[in-house]
N, C-alpha and C positions, 0 to 999 in steps of 0.2 A: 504494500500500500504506500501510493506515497501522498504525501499531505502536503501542499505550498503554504498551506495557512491554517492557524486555528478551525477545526471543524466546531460547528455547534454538536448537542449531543444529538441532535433529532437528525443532525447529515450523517454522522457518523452511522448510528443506529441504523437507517437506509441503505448506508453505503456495506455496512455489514450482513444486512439480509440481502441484498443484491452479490456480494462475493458466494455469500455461506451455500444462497441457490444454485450460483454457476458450478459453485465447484462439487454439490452435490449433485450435479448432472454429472461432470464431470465423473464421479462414483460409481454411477447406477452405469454409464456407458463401458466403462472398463468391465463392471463386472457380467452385465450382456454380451461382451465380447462385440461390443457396437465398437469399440475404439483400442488398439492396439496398446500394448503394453507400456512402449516407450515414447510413442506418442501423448499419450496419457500422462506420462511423467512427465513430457516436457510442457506441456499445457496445465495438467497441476501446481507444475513449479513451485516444489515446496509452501506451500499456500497456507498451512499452520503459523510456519514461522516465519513467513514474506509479509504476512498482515499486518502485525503479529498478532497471532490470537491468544496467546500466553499472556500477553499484556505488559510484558517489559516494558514498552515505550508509550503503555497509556497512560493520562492523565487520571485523575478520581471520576470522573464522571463518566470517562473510556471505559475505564474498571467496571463499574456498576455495569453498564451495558452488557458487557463481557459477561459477567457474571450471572445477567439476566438471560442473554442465549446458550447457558453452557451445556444444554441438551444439543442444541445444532451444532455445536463446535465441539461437542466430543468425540464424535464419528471422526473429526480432520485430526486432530490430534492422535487418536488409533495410528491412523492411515499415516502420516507423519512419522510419530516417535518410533512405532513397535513395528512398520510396514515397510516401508520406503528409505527408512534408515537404515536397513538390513538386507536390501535388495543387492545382487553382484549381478553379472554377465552371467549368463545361462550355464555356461562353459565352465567358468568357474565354482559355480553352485554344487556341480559335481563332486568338485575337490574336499579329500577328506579334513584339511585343516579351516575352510572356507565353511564347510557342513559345523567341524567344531567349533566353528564362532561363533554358531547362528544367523549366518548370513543365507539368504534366500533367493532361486529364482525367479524368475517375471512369470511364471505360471503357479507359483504359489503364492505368491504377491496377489495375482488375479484371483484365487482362490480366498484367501483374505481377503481381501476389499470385499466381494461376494457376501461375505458373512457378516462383514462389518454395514453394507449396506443393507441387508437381510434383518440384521438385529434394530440399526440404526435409523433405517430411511424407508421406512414402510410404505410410506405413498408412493405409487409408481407414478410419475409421469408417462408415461409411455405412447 
């Protein structure tokens, strides 16, 4: 997210359910197998921690907001922290010291998402 100028809370709030939607399409399409793994990724674009939805860089009133979607923002944080921070090259997902890492391929990636959409995003758009 970038910001030129103080947002009021009521832009920010807008600007955060208009992200929180795209990138929950974003979601449902990977796990439809509507959109390609690493396409996905690059169109996701780390989207937890690009907003930030964590809230490091928000003000108190950011915060509260934050705090007031944390049902929509918990699904991107999954998809974030435990998902896509652990994703390698397919190739190397193989590999036994890459497997002891916990590091994951883009078809178990999509398999995750899947379930995290399943649990998380009930409404289909479709």
């Amino acid at each position: 997210m970038v910001r030129h100028e103080k947002m009021m809370p009521y832009e920010f709030e807008i600007e955060l359910q208009e992200a929180l939607d795209r990138h929950d399409e974003l979601l449902r399409q990977c796990a439809r197998d509507d959109l390609a793994f690493w396409e996905f990724n690059d169109r996701y674009s780390n989207f937890y921690w690009a907003f930030p939805l964590d809230g490091h860089e928000s003000n108190a009133e950011e915060k509260a907001i934050l705090v007031k979607h944390r049902n929509r923002i918990e699904p991107h944080r999954i998809v974030q922290e435990d998902i896509l921070s652990r994703v390698c090259s397919d190739e190397d997902a193989e590999k036994k010291h890459y497997k002891h890492a916990g590091r994951i391929s883009s078809k178990e990636a999509i398999l995750k998402i899947a379930k995290v959409v399943s649990v998380y995003l009930k409404k289909s758009q479709d």
